[in-house]
C-alpha positions as CSV (number, residue, x, y, z in Angstrom):
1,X,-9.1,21.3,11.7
2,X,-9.8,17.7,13.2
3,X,-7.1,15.6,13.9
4,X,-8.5,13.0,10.9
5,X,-8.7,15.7,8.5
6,X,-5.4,16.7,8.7
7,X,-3.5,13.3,8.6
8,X,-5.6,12.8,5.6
9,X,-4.5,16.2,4.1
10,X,-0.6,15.0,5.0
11,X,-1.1,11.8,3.1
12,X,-3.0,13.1,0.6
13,X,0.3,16.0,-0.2
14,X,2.2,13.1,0.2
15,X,1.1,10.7,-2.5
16,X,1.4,13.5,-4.6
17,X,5.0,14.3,-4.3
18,X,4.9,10.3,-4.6
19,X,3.1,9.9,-7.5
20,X,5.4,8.5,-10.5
21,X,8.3,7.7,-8.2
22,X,6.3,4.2,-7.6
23,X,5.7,1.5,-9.2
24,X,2.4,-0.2,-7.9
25,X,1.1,-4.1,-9.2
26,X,-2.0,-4.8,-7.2
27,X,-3.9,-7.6,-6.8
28,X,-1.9,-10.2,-6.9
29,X,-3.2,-14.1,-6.3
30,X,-0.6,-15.4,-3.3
31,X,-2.5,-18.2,-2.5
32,X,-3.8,-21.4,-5.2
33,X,-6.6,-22.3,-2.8
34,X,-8.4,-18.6,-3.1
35,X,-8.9,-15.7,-5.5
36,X,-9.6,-13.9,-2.2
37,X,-5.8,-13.5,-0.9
38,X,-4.0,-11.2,-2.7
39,X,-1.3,-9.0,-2.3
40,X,-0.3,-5.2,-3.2
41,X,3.4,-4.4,-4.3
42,X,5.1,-1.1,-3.9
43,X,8.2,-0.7,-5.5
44,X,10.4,2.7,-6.0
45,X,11.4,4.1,-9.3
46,X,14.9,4.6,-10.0
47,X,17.7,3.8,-7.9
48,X,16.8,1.2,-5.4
49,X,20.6,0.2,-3.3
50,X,20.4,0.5,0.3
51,X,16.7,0.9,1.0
52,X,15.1,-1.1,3.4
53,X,11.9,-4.0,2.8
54,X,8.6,-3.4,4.6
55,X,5.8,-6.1,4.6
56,X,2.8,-5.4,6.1
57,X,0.3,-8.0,7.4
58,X,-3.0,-7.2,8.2
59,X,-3.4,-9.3,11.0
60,X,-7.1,-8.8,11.9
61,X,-10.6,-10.2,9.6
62,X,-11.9,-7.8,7.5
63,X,-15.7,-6.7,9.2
64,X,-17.2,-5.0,6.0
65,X,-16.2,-4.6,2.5
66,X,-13.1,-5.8,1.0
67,X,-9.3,-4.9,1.5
């Protein structure tokens, strides 16, 4: 199996065991000056002391299509 296929059947299995233990609110406006910047949130179900916070930036222009 290629490389890509099999990182995308490991994600896949994984957002299935995943699936109900997050909460997800996306699309949210961050900026006043553009509907164009939002933001996704990714929040666990259930018992939340002790786990760390990621942020990701995209720090590159989008080439095609949208986020």
């Amino acid at each position: 199996m290629h490389q890509m296929e099999e990182a995308h059947a490991a994600l896949c299995k994984k957002q299935n065991e995943l699936a109900g233990r997050i909460l997800v609110a996306r699309d949210i406006p961050y900026s006043g000056e553009s509907n164009q910047q939002k933001l996704d949130v990714y929040v666990p179900t259930g018992e939340r002391d002790g786990l760390p916070l990621v942020v990701h930036f995209h720090g590159g222009g989008w080439v095609r299509s949208t986020r």
